[in-house]
C-alpha positions as CSV (number, residue, x, y, z in Angstrom):
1,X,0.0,0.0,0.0
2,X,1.2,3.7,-1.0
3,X,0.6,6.7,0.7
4,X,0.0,9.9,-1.2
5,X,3.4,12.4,-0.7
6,X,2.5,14.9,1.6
7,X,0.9,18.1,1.2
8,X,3.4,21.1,1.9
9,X,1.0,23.8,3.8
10,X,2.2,27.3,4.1
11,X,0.4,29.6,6.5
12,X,-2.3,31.4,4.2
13,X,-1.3,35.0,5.3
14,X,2.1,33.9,3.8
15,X,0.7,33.1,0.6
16,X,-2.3,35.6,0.1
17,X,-4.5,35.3,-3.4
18,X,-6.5,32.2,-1.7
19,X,-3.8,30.1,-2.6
20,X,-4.0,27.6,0.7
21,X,-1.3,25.3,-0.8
22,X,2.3,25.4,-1.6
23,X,2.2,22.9,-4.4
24,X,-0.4,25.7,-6.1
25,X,2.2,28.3,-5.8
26,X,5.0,26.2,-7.4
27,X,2.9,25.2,-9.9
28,X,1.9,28.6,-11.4
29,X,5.8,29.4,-11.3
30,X,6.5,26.6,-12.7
31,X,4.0,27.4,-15.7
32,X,5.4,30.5,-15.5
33,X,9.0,29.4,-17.1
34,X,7.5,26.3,-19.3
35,X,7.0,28.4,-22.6
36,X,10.2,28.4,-24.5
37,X,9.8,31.9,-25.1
38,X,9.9,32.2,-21.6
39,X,13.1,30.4,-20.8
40,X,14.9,31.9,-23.6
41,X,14.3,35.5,-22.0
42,X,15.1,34.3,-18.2
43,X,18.4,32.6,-19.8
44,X,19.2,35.8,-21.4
45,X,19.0,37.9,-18.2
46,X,20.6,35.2,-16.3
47,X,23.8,36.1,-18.9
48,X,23.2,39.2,-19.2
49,X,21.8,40.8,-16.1
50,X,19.8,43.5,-17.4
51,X,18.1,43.7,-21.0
52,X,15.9,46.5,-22.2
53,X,12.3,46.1,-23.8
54,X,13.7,46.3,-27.5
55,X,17.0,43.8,-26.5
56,X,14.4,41.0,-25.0
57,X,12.0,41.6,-28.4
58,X,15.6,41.0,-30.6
59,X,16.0,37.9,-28.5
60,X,12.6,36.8,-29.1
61,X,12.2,37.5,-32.6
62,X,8.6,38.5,-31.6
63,X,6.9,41.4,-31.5
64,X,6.5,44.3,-29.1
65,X,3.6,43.2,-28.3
66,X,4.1,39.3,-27.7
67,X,7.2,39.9,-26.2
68,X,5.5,42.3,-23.6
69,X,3.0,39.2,-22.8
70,X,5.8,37.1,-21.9
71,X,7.7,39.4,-19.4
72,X,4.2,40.3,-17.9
73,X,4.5,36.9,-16.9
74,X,7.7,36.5,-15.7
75,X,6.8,39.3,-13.9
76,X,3.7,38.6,-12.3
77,X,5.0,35.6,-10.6
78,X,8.5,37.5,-9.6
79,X,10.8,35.7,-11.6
80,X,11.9,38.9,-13.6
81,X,11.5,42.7,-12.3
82,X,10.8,46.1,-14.9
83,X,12.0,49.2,-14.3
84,X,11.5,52.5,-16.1
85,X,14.5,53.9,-18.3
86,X,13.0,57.1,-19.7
87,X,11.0,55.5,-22.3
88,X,12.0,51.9,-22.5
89,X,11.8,49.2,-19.9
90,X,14.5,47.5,-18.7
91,X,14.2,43.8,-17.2
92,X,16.1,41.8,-14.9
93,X,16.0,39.0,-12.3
94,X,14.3,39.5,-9.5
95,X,15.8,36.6,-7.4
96,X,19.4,35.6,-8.1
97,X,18.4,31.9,-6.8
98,X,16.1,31.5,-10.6
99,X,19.6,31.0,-11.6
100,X,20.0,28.1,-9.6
101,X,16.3,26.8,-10.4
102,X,17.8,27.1,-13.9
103,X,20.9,25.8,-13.5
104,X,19.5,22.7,-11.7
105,X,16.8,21.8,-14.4
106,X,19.2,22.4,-17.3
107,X,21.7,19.0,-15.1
108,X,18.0,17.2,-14.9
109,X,17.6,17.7,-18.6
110,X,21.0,17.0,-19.6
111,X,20.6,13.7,-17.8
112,X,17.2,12.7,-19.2
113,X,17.8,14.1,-23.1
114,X,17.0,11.1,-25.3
115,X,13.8,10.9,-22.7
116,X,12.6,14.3,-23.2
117,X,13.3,14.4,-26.8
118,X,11.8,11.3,-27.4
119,X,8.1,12.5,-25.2
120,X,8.4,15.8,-27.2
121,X,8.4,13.6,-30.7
122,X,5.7,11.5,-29.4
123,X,7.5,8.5,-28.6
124,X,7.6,8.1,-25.3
């Protein structure tokens, strides 16, 4: 017989937004950096520390637009921060320790290539 992992509670005044449930939280970060788009601009400001609006839309390829949509994102859950520069924007990372999050799923997905290649062709 299994028994379920356990649920991680965090006090709710902690967590505000009527999340009552750590694994919530993670999970919406987590969604957070699963677009590609996504990870390309939080790799980029992991290199480079700071990028302005019109640097991230060059690294997207995108435009102003859809490149705004995805550091709204990263924003809202507090991966990435935006500051004012006259009349640009200017990104970076709000939490040094994303770099370790990265860091540590880019060893995981070294280690499990051929798998993740192999689910993301559809033969898993």
């Amino acid at each position: 017989m299994t028994t379920a992992a356990p649920r991680h509670k965090a006090p709710i005044a902690q967590l505000g937004g009527g999340f009552q449930d750590v694994d919530d939280v993670l999970a919406r970060l987590f969604a957070a950096l699963a677009d590609p788009t996504r990870m390309r601009l939080v790799r980029a400001l992991i290199e480079q520390g700071e990028l302005s609006s019109a640097e991230c839309q060059r690294i997207t390829g995108l435009s102003q637009g859809r490149t705004s949509v995805h550091l709204s994102s990263l924003v809202e859950v507090g991966i990435v921060v935006a500051e004012r520069a006259g009349r640009c924007r200017r990104y970076r990372l709000k939490d040094p320790e994303v770099s370790l999050l990265v860091e540590t799923a880019n060893q995981i997905a070294v280690r499990h290539f051929s798998q993740i290649v192999a689910s993301l062709l559809g033969r898993s």
